[in-house]
C-alpha positions in Angstrom: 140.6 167.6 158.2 139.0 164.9 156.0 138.4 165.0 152.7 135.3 162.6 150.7 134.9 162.5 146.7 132.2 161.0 145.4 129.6 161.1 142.1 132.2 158.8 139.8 130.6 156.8 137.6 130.6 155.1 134.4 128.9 157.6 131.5 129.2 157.5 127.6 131.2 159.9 126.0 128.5 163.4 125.7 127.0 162.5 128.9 127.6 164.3 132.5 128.5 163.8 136.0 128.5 166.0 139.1 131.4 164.9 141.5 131.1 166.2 145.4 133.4 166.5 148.1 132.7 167.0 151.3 135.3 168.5 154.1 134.7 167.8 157.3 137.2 169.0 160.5 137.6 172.5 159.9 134.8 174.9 159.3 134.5 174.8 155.1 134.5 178.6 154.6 138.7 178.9 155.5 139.0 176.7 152.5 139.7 177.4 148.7 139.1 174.4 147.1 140.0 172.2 143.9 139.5 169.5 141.9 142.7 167.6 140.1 142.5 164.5 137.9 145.0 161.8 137.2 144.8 159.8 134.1 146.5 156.1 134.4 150.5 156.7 133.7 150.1 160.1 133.6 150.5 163.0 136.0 147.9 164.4 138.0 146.9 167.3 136.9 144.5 171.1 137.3 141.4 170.9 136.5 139.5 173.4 138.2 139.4 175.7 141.9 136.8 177.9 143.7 137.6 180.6 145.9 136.8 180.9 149.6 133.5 182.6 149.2 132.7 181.0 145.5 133.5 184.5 143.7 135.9 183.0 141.5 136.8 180.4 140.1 139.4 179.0 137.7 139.4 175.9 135.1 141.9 174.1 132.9 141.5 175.2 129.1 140.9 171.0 128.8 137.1 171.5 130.7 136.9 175.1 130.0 133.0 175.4 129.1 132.4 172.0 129.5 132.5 172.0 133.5 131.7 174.3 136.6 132.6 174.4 139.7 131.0 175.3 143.0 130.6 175.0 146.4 127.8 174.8 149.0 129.1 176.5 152.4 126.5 175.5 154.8 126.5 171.7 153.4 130.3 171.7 153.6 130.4 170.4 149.9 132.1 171.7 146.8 131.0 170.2 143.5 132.4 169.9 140.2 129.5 169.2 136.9 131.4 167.9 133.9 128.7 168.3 131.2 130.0 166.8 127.2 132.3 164.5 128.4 135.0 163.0 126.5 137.2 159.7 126.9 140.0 161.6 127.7 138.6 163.1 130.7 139.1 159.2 131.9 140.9 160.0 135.5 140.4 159.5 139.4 139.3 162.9 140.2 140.7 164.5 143.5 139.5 167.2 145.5 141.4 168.7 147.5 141.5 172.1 150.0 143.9 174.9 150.4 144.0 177.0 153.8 143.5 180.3 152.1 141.3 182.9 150.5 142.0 182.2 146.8 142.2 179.0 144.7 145.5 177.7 142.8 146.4 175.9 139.9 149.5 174.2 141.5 149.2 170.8 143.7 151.5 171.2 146.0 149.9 174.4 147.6 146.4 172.4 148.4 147.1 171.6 152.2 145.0 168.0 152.2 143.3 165.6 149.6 140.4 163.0 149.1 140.8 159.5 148.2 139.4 160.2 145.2 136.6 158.9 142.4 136.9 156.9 139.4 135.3 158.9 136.3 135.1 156.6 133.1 134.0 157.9 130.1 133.3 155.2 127.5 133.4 156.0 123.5 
């Protein structure tokens, strides 16, 4: 299973981004999904997950109403919008996949990761 972030970018602080990630190996719909950010010397953290059919979903109070996330089952993609973007959403963003119905908040139950995409939000 391989996992490919993209849609990072450079954007002033107020602006938006979409990040995608495509998963390709294993049909896409056995998959929750997430997306987790790390901030340089920090830890990576939850930002948001989707469910296997896209029914729910679940977000970090820190994007709360600032971001959505969904997902695209017959293009294989899931996709995270980050609308009024602030500097301190500065991070590689990861996606990452889970073999099982629901989304988590923890890291280490996600089964494999992207390389990840560079999202800079200037001031």
């Amino acid at each position: 299973v391989q996992l490919q972030a993209s849609g990072g970018g450079l954007v002033q602080a107020g602006g938006s981004l979409r990040l995608s990630c495509v998963i390709r190996g294993r049909p896409f719909r056995e998959y929750a999904m997430g997306w987790f950010r790390q901030a340089p010397g920090k830890e990576r953290e939850f930002v948001a997950a989707i469910n296997w059919s896209g029914s729910s979903t679940y977000y970090a109070d820190s994007v709360k109403g600032r971001s959505t996330i969904s997902r695209d089952n017959a293009k294989n993609t899931v996709y995270l919008q980050m609308n009024s973007l602030k500097p301190e959403d500065t991070a590689v963003y990861y996606c990452a996949a889970r073999a099982d119905y629901s989304g988590s908040y923890y890291i280490y139950r996600y089964d494999y990761w992207g390389q990840g995409t560079q999202v800079t939000v200037s001031s």
